[in-house]
N, C-alpha and C positions, 0 to 999 in steps of 0.2 A: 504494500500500500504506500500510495509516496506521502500519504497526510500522517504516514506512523509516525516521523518525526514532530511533527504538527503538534500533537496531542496528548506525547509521553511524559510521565513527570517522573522527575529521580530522586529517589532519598537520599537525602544528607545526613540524615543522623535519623534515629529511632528512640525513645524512651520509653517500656513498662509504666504505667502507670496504675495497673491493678491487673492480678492475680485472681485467679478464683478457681474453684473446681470447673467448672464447663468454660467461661469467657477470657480473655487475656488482652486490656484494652491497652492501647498503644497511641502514643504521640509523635509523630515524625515531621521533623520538616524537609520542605520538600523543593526542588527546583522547579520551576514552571517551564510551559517551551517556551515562553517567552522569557527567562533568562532571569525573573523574579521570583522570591522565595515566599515561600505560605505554608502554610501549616495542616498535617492531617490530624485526625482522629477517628482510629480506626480497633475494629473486636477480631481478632484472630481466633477462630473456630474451628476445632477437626473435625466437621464435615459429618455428612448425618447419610443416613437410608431411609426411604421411606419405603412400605408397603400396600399395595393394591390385592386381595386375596380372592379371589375369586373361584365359589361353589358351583358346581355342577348344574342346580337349578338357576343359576342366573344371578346370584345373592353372592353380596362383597359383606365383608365383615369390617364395620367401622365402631370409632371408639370416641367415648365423652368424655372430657378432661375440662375440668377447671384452669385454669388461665391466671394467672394470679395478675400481673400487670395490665390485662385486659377487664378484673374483675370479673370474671364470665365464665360459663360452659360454651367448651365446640365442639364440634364434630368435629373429626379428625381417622387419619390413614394410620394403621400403624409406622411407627418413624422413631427413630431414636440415635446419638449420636455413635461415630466409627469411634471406636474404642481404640489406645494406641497397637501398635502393631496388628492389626485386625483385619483384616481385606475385606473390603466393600459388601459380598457376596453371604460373609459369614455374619455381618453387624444384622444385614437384613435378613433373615434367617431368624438372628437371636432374636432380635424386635418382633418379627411378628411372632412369637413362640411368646417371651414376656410380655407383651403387652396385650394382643390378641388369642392368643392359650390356643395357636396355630400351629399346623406344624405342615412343611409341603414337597411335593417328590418334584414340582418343576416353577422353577423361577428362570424368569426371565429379563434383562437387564432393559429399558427403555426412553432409558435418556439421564439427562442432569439439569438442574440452574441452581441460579445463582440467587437467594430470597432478598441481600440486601446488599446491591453492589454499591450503595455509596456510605456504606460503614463496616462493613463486612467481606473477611474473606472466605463464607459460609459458604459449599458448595453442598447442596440434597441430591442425590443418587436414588432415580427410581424404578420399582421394580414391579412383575406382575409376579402372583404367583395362583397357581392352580393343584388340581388334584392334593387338593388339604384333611388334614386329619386333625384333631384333637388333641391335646395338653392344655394339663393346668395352669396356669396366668403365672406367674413370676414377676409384678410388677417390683418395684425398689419400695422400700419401706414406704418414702415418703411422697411415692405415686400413688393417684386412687382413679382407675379407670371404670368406667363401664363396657362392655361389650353389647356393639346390635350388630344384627344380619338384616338388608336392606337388597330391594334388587338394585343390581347395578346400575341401571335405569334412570329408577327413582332417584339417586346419589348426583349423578349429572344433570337432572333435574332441579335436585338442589339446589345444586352451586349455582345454574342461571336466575333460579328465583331472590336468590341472596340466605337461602339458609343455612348453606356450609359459606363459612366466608373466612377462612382460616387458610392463608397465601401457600400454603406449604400444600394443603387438603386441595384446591380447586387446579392447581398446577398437577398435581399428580393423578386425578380420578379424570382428566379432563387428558391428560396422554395416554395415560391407561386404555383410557374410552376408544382412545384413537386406535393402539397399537392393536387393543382386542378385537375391534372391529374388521381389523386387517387379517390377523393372523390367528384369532383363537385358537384351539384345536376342537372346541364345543360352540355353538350358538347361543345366540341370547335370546331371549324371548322380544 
């Protein structure tokens, strides 16, 4: 691209400025291409899985979570973050087993983004899976999920009417939507 020099900014220095178990916020300044100096602030993230589970009859398995920043209940995909040295394939796996009380013989990988490119270098990894079995839930102590079976349908439904509206949730049931519709190995209703 010849606008790549156009647009690049380079750090000069970095600063930690908070620590925490999941987040890692950071201060850097930074060179402009215009050859002036400004300032970021930004959340370094290891990066998450989401999952899409879909049953035989047509029925995805989704989950309710309280929000605590949001004050709220959503609806939500199973998803949860890549653990260090972890491969993508096994985080999403785990998650839908803990969170979802899933368990499944074929997943399939269908894309990524990126939920907050201008504070985050959060990348979500998402997945389909099918041909699912049962286990018991495993959430973390200080998680409290619900579990529903909905049709898949109904779920894309949702998200247009504004009843799933959780960035993470509408980006994944809505490529999901897409990639099933292509390539299932079963139909939907």
């Amino acid at each position: 691209m010849k606008d790549h020099k156009l647009l690049v900014e380079n750090k000069l220095n970095s600063k930690e400025i908070f620590k925490g178990k999941l987040l890692h916020v950071f201060y850097d300044d930074v060179e402009l291409p215009d050859g002036t100096v400004s300032s970021r602030e930004w959340i370094k993230h290891p990066g998450a899985c989401a999952v899409v589970p879909v049953y035989e009859n047509g029925e995805i398995m989704m989950i309710r979570q309280f929000r605590y920043p949001m004050d709220q209940i959503f609806w939500e995909v199973p998803a949860g973050k890549i653990d260090a040295g972890e491969s993508q394939d096994k985080t999403a796996v785990r998650e839908l087993e803990e969170e979802a009380g899933v368990t499944t013989e074929n997943l399939a990988y269908v894309g990524h983004f990126c939920p907050a490119i201008g504070y985050s270098d959060e990348i979500i990894h998402i997945y389909v899976a099918w041909n699912l079995g049962a286990v018991p839930q495993k959430v973390d102590d200080d998680e409290f999920v619900t579990r529903h079976r909905m049709p898949f349908k109904e779920a894309v439904e949702m998200v247009h009417n504004g009843e799933i509206n959780d960035g993470k949730t509408v980006i994944c049931l809505l490529r999901a939507w897409h990639w099933w519709m292509k390539n299932s190995p079963f139909k939907l209703d």
